[in-house]
PDBQT receptor file of N, H, CA, C and O in Angstrom, charges set to zero:
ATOM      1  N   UNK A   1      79.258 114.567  87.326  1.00  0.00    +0.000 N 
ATOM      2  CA  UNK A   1      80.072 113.686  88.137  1.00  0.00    +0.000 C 
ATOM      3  C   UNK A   1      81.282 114.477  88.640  1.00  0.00    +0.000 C 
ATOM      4  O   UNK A   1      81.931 115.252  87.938  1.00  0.00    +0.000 OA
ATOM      5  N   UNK A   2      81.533 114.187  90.004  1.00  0.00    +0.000 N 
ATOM      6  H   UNK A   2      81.006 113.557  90.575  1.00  0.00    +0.000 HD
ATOM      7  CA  UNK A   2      82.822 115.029  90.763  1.00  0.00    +0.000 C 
ATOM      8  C   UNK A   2      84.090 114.625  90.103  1.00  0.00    +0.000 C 
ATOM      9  O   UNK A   2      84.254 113.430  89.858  1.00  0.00    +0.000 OA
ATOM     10  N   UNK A   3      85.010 115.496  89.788  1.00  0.00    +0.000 N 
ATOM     11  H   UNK A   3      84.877 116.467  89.987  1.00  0.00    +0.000 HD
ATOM     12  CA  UNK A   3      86.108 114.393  90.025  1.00  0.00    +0.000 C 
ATOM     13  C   UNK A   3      87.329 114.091  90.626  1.00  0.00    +0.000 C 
ATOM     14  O   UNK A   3      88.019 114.857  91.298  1.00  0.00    +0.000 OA
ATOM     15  N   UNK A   4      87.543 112.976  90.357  1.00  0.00    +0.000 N 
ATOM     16  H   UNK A   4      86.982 112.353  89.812  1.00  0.00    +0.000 HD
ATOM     17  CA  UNK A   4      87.904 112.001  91.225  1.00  0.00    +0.000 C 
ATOM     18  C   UNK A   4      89.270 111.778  91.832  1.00  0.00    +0.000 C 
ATOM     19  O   UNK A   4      89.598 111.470  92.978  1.00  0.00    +0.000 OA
ATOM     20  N   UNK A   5      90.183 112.093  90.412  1.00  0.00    +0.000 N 
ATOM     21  H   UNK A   5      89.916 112.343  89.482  1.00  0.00    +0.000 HD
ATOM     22  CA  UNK A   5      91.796 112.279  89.868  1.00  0.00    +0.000 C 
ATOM     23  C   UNK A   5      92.276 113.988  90.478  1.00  0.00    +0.000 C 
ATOM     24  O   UNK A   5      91.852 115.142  90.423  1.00  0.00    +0.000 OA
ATOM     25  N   UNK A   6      93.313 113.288  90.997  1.00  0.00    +0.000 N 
ATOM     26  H   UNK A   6      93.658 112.350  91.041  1.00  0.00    +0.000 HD
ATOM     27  CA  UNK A   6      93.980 114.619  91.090  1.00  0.00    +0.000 C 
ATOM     28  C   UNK A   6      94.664 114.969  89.844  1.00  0.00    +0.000 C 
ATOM     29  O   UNK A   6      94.606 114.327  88.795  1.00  0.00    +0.000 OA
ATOM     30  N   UNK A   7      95.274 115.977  90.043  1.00  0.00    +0.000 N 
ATOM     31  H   UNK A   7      95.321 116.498  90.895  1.00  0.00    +0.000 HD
ATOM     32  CA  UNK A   7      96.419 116.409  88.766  1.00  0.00    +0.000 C 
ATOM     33  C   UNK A   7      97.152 115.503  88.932  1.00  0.00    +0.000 C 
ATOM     34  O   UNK A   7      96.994 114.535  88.187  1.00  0.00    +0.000 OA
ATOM     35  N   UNK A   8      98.078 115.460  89.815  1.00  0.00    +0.000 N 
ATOM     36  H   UNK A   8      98.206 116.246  90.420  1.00  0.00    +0.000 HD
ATOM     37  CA  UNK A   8      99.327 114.759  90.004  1.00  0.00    +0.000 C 
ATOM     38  C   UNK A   8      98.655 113.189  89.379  1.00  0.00    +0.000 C 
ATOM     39  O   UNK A   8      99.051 112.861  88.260  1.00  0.00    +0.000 OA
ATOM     40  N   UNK A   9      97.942 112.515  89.895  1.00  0.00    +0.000 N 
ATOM     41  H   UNK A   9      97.620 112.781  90.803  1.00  0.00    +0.000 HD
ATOM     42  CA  UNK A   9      97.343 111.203  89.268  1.00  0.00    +0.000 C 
ATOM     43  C   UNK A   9      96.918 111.182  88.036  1.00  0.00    +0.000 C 
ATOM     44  O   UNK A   9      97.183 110.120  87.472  1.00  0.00    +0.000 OA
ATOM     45  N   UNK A  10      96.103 112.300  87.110  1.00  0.00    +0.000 N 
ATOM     46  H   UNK A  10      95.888 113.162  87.568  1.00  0.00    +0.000 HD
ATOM     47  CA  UNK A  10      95.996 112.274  86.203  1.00  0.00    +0.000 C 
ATOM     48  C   UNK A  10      97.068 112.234  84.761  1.00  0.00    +0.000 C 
ATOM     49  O   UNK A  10      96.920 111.705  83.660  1.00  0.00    +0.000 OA
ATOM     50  N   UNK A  11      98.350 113.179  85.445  1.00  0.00    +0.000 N 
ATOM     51  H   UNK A  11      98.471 113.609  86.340  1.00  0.00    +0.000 HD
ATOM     52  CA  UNK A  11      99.710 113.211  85.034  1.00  0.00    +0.000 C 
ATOM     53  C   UNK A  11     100.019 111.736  84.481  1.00  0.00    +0.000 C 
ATOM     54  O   UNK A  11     100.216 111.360  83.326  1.00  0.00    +0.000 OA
ATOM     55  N   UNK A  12      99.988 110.800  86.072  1.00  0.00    +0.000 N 
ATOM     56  H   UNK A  12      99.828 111.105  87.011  1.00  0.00    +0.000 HD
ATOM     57  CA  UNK A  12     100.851 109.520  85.569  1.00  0.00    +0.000 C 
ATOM     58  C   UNK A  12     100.027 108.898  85.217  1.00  0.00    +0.000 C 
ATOM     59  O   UNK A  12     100.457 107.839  84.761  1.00  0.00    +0.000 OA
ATOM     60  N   UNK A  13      98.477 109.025  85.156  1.00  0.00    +0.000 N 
ATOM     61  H   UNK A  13      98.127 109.886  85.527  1.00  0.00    +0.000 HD
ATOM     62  CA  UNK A  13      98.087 107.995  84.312  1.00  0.00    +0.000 C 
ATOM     63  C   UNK A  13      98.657 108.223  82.764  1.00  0.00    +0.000 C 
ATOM     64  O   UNK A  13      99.191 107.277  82.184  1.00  0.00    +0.000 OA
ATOM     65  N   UNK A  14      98.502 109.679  82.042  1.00  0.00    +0.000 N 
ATOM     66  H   UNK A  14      98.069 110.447  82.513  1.00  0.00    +0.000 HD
ATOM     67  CA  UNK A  14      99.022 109.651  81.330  1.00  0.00    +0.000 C 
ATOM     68  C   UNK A  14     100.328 109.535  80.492  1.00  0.00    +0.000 C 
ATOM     69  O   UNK A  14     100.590 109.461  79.291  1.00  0.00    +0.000 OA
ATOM     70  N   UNK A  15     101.149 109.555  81.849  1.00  0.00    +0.000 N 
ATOM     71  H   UNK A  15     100.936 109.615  82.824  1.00  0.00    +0.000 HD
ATOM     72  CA  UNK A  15     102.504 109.066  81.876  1.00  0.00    +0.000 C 
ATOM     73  C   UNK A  15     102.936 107.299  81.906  1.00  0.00    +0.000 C 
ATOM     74  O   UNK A  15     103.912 106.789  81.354  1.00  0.00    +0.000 OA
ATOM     75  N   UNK A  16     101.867 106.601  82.733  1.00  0.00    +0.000 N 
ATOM     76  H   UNK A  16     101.075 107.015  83.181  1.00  0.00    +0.000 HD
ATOM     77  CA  UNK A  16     102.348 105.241  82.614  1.00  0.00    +0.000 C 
ATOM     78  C   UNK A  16     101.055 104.211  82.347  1.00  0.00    +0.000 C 
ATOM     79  O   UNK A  16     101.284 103.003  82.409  1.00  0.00    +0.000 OA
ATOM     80  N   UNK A  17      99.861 104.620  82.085  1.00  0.00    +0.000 N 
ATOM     81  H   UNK A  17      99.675 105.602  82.034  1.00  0.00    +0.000 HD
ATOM     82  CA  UNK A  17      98.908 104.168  82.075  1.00  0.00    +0.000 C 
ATOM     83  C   UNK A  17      97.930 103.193  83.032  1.00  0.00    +0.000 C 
ATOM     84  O   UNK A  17      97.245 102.175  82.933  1.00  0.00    +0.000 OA
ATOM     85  N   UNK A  18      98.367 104.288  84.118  1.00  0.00    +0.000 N 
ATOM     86  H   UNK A  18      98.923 105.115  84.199  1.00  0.00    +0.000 HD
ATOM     87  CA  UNK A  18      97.160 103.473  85.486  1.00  0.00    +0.000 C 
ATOM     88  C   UNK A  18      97.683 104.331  86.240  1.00  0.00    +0.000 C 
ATOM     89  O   UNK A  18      98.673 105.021  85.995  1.00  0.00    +0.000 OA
ATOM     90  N   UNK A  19      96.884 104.317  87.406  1.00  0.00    +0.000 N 
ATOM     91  H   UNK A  19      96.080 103.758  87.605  1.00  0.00    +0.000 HD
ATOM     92  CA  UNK A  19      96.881 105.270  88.876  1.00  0.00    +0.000 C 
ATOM     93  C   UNK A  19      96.739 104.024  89.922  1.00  0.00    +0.000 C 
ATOM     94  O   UNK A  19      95.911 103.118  90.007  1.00  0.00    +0.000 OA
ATOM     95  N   UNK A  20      97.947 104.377  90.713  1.00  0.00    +0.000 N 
ATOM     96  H   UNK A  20      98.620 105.113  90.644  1.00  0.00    +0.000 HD
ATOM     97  CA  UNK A  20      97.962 103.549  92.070  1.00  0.00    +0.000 C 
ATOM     98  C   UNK A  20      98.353 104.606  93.044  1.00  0.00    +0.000 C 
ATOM     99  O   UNK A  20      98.537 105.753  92.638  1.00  0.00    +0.000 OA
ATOM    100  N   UNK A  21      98.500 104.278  94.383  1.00  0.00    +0.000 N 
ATOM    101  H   UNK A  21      98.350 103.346  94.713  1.00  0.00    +0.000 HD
ATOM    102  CA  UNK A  21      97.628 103.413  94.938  1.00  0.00    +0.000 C 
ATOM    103  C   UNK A  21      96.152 104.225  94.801  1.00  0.00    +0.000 C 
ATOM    104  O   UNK A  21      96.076 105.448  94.688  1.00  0.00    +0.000 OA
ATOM    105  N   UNK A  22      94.881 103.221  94.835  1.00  0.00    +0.000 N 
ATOM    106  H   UNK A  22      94.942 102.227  94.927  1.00  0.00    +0.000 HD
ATOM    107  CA  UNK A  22      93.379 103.778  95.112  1.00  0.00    +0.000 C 
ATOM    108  C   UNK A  22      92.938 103.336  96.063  1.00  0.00    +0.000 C 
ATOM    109  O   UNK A  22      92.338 102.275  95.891  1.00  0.00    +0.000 OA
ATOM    110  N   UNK A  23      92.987 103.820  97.329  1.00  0.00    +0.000 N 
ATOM    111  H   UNK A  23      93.474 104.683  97.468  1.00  0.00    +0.000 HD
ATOM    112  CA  UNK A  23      92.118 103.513  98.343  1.00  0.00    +0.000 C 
ATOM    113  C   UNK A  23      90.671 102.701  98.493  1.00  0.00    +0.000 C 
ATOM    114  O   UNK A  23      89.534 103.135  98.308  1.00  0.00    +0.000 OA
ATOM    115  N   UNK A  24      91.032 101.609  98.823  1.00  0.00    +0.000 N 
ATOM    116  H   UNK A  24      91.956 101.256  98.974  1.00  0.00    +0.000 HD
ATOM    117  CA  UNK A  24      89.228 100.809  98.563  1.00  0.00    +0.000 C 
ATOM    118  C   UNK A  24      88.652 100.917  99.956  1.00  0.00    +0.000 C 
ATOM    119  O   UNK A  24      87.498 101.339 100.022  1.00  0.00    +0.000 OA
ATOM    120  N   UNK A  25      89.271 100.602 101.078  1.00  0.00    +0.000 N 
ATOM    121  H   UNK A  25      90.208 100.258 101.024  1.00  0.00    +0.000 HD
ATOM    122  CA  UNK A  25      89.045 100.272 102.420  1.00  0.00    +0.000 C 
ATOM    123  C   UNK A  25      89.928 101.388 103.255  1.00  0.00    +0.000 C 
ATOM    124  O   UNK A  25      90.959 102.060 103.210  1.00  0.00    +0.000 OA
ATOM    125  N   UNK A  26      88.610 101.050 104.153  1.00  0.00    +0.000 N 
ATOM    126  H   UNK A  26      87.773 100.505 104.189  1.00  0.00    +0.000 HD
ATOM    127  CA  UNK A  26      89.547 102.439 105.448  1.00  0.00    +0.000 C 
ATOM    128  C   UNK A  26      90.136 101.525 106.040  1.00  0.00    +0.000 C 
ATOM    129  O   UNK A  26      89.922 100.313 106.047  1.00  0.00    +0.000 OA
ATOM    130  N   UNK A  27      91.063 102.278 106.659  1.00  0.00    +0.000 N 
ATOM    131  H   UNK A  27      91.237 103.262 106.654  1.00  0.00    +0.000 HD
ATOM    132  CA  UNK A  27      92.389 101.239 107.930  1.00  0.00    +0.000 C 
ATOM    133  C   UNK A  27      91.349 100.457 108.558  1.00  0.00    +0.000 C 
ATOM    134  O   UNK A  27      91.278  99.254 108.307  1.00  0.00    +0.000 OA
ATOM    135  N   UNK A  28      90.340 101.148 109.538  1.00  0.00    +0.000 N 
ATOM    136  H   UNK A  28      90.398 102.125 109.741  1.00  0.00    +0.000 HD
ATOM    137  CA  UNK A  28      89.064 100.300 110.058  1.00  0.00    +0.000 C 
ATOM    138  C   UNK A  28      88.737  99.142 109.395  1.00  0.00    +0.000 C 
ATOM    139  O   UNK A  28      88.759  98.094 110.041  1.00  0.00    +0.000 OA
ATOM    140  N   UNK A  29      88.404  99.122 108.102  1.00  0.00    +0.000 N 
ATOM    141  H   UNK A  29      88.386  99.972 107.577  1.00  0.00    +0.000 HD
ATOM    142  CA  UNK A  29      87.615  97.423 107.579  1.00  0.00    +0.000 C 
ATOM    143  C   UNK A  29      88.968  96.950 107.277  1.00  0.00    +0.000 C 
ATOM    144  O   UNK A  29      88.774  95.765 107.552  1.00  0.00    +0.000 OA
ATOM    145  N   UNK A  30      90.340  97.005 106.871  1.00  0.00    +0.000 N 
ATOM    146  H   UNK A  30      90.497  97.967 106.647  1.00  0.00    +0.000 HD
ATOM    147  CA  UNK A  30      91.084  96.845 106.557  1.00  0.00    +0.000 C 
ATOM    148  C   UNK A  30      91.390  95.684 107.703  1.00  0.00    +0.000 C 
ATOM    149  O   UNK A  30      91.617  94.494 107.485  1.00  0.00    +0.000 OA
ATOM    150  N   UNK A  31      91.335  96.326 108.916  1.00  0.00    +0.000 N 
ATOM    151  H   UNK A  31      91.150  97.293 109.093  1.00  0.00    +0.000 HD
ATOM    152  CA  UNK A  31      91.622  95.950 110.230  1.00  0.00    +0.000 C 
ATOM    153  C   UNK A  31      90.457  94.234 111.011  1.00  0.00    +0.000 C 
ATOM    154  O   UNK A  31      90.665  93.286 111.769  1.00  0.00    +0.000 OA
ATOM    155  N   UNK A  32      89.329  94.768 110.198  1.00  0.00    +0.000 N 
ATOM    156  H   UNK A  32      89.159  95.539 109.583  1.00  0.00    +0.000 HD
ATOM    157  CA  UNK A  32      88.374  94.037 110.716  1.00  0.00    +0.000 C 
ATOM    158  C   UNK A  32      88.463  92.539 110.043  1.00  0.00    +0.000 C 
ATOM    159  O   UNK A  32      88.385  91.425 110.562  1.00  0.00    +0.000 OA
ATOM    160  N   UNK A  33      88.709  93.066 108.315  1.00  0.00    +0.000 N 
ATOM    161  H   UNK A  33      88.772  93.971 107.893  1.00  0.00    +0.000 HD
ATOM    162  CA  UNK A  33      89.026  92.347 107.685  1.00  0.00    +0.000 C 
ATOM    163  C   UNK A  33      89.857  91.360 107.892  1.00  0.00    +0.000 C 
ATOM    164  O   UNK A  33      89.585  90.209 107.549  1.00  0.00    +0.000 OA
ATOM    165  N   UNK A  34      91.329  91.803 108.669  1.00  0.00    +0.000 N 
ATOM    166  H   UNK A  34      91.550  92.738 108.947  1.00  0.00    +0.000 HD
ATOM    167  CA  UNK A  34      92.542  91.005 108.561  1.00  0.00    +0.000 C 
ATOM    168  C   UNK A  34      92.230  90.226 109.872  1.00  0.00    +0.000 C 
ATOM    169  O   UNK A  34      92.787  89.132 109.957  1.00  0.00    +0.000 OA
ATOM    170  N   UNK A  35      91.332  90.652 111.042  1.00  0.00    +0.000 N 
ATOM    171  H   UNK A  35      90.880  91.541 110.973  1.00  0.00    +0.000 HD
ATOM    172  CA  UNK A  35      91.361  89.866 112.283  1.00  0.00    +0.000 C 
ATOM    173  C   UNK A  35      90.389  88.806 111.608  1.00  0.00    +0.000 C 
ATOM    174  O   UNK A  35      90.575  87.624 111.899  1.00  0.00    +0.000 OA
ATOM    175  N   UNK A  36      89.582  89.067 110.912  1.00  0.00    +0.000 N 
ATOM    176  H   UNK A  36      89.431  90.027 110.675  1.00  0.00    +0.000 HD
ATOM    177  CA  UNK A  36      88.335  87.875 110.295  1.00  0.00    +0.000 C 
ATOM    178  C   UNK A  36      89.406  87.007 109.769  1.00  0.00    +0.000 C 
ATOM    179  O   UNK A  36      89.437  86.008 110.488  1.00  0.00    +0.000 OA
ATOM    180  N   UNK A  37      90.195  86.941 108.948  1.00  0.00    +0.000 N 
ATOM    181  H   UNK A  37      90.170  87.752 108.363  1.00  0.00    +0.000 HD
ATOM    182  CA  UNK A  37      91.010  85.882 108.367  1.00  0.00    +0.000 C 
ATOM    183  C   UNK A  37      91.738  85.675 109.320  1.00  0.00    +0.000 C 
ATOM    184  O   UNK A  37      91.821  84.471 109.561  1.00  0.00    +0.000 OA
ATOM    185  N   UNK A  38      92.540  86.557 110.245  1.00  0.00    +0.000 N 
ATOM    186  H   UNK A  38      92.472  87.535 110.049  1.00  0.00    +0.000 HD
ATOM    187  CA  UNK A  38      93.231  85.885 111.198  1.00  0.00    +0.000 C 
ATOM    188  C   UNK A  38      92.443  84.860 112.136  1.00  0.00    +0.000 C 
ATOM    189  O   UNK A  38      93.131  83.919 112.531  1.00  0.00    +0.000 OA
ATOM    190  N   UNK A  39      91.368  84.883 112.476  1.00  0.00    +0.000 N 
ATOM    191  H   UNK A  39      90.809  85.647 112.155  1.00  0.00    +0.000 HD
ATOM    192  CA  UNK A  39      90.456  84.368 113.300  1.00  0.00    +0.000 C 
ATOM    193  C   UNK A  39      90.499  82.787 112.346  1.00  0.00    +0.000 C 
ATOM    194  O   UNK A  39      90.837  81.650 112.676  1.00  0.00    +0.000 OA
ATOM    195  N   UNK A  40      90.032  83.316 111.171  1.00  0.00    +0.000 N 
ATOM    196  H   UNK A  40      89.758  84.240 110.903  1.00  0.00    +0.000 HD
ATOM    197  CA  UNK A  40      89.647  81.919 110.089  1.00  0.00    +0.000 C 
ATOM    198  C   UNK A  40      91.702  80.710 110.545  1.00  0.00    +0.000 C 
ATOM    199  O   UNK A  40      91.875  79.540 110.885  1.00  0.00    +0.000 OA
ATOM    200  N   UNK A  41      92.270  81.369 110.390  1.00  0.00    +0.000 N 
ATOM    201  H   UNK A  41      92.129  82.320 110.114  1.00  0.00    +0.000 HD
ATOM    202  CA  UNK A  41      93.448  80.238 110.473  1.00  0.00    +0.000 C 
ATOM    203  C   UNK A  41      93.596  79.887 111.358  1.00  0.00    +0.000 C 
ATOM    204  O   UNK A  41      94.173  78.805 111.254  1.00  0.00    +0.000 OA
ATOM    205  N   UNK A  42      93.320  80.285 112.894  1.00  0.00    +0.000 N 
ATOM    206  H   UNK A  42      92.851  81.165 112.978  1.00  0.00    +0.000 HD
ATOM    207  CA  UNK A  42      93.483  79.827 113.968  1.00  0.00    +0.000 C 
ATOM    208  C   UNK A  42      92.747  78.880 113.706  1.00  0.00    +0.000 C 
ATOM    209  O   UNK A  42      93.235  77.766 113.513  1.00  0.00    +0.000 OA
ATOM    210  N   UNK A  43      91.086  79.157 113.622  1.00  0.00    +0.000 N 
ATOM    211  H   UNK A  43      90.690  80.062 113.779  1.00  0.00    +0.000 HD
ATOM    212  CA  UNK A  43      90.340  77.859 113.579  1.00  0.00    +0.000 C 
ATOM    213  C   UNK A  43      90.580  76.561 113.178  1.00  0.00    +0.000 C 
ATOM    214  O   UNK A  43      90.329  75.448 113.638  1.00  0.00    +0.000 OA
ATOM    215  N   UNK A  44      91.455  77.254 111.628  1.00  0.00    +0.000 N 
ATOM    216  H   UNK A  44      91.658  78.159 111.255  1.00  0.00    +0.000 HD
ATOM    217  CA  UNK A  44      91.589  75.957 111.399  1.00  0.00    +0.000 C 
ATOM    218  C   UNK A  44      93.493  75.306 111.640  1.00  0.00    +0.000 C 
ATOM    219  O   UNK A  44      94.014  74.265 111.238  1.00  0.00    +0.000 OA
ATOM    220  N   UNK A  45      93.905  76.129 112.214  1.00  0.00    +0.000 N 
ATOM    221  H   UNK A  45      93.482  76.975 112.541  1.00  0.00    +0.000 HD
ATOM    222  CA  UNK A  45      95.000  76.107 113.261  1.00  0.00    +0.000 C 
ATOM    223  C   UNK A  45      96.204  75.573 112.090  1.00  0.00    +0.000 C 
ATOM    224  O   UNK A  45      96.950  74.595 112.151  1.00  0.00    +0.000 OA
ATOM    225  N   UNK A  46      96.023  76.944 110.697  1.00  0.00    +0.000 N 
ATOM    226  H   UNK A  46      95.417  77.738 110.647  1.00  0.00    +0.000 HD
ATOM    227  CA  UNK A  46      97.241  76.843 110.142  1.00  0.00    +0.000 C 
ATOM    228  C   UNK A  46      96.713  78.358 109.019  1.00  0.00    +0.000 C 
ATOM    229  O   UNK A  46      95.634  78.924 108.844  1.00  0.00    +0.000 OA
ATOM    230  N   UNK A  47      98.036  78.549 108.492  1.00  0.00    +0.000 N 
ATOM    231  H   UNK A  47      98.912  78.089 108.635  1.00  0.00    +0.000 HD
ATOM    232  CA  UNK A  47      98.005  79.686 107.735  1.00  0.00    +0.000 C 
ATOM    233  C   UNK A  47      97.151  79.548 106.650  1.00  0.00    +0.000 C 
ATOM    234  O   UNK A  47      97.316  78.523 105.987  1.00  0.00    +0.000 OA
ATOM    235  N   UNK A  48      96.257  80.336 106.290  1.00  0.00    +0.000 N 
ATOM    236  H   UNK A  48      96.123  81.168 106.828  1.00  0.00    +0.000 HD
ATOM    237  CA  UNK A  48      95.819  80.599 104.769  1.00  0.00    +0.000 C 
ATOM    238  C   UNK A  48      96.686  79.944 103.633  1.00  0.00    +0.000 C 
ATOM    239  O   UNK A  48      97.906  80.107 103.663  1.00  0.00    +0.000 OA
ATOM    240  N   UNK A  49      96.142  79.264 102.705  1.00  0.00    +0.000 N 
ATOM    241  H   UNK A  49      95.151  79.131 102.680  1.00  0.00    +0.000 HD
ATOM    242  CA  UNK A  49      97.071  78.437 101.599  1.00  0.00    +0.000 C 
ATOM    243  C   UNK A  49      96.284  78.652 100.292  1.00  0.00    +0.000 C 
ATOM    244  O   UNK A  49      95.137  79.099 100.292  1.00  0.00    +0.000 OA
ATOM    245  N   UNK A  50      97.004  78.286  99.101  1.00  0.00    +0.000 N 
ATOM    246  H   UNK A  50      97.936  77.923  99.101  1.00  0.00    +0.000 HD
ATOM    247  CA  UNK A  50      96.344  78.050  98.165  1.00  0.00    +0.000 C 
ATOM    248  C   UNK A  50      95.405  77.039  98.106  1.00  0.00    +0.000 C 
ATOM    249  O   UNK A  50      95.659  75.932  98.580  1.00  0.00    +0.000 OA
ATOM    250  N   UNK A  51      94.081  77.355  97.447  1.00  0.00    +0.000 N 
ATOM    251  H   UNK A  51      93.874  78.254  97.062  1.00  0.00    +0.000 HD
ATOM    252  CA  UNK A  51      93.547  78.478  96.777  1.00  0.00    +0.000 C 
ATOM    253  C   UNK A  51      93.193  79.449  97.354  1.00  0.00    +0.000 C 
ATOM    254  O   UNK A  51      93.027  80.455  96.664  1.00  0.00    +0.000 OA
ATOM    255  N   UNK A  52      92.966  79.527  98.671  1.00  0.00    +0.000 N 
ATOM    256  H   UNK A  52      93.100  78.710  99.232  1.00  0.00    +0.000 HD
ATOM    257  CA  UNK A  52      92.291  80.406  99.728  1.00  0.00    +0.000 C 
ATOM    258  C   UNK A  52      93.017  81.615  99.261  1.00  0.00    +0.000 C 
ATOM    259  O   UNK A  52      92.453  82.707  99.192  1.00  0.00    +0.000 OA
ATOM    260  N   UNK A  53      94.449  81.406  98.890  1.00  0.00    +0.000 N 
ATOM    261  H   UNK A  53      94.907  80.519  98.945  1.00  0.00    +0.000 HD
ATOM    262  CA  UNK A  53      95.338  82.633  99.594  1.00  0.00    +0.000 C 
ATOM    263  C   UNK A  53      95.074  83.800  98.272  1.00  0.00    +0.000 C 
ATOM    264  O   UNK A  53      94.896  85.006  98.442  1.00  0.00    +0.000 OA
ATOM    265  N   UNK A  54      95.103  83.082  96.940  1.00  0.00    +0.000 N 
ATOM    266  H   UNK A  54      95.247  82.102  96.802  1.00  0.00    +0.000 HD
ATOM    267  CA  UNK A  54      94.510  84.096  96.132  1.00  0.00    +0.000 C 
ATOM    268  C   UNK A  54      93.076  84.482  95.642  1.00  0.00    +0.000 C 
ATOM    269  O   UNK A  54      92.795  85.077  94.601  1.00  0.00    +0.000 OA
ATOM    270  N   UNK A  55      91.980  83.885  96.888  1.00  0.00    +0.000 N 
ATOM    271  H   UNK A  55      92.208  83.402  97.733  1.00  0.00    +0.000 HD
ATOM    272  CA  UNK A  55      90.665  83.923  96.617  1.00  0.00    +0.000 C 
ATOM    273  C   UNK A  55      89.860  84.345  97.698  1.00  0.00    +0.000 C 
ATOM    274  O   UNK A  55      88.650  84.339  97.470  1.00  0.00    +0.000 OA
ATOM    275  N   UNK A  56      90.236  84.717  98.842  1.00  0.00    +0.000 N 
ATOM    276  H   UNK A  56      91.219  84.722  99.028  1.00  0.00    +0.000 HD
ATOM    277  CA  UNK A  56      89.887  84.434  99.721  1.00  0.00    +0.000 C 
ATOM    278  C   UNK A  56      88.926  85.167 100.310  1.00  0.00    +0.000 C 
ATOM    279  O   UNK A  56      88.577  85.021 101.482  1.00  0.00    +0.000 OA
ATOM    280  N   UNK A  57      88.245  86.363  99.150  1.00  0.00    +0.000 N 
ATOM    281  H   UNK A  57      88.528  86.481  98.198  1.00  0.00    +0.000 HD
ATOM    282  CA  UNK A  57      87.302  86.728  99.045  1.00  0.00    +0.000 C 
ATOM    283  C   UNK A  57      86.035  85.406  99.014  1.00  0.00    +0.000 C 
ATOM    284  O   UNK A  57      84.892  85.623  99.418  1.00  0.00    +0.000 OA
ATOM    285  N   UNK A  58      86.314  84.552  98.671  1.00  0.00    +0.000 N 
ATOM    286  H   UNK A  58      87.242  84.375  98.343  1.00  0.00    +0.000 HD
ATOM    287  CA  UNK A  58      85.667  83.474  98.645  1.00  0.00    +0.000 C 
ATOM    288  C   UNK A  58      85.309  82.756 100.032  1.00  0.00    +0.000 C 
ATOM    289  O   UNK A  58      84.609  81.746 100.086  1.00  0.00    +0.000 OA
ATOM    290  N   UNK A  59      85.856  83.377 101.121  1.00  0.00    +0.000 N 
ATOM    291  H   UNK A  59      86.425  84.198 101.077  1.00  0.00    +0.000 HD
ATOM    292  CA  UNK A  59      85.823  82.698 102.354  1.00  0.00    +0.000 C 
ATOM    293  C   UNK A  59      85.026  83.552 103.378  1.00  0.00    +0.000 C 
ATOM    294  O   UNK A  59      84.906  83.107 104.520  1.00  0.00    +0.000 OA
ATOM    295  N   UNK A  60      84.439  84.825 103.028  1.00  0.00    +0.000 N 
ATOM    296  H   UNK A  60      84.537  85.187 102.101  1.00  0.00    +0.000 HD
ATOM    297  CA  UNK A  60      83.691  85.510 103.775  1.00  0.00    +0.000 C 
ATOM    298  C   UNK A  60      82.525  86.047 103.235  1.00  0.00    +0.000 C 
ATOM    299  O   UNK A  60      82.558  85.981 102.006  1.00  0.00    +0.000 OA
ATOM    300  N   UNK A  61      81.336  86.637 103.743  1.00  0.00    +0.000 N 
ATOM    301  H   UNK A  61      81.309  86.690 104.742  1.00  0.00    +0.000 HD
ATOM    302  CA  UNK A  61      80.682  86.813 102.690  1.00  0.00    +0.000 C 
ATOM    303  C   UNK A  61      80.786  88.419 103.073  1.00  0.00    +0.000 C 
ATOM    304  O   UNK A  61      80.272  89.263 102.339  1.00  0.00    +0.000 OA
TER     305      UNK A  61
């Protein structure tokens, strides 16, 4: 297996116990992503709310 950690990241994990930030998404889906939810509130012609707002993986497939 390659790996993954740089030095510098491996450092603070062992310094604070976790590595941030980790890149999940490129700016691209990031982008596609945020117009899909932006699209979703227009529709329904108000902002994202709870529960949506901390689930809202739940709203796309």
């Amino acid at each position: 297996m390659p790996k993954l950690l740089s030095e510098a990241q491996e450092e603070g994990y062992g310094r604070d116990g976790y590595v941030s930030p980790i890149d999940v998404l490129t700016s691209d889906e990031v982008k596609v992503f945020r117009q899909e939810l932006e699209d979703w509130e227009n529709q329904r012609g108000q902002a994202i709310d709870f529960p949506e707002k901390s689930k809202s993986y739940l709203l796309f497939n």
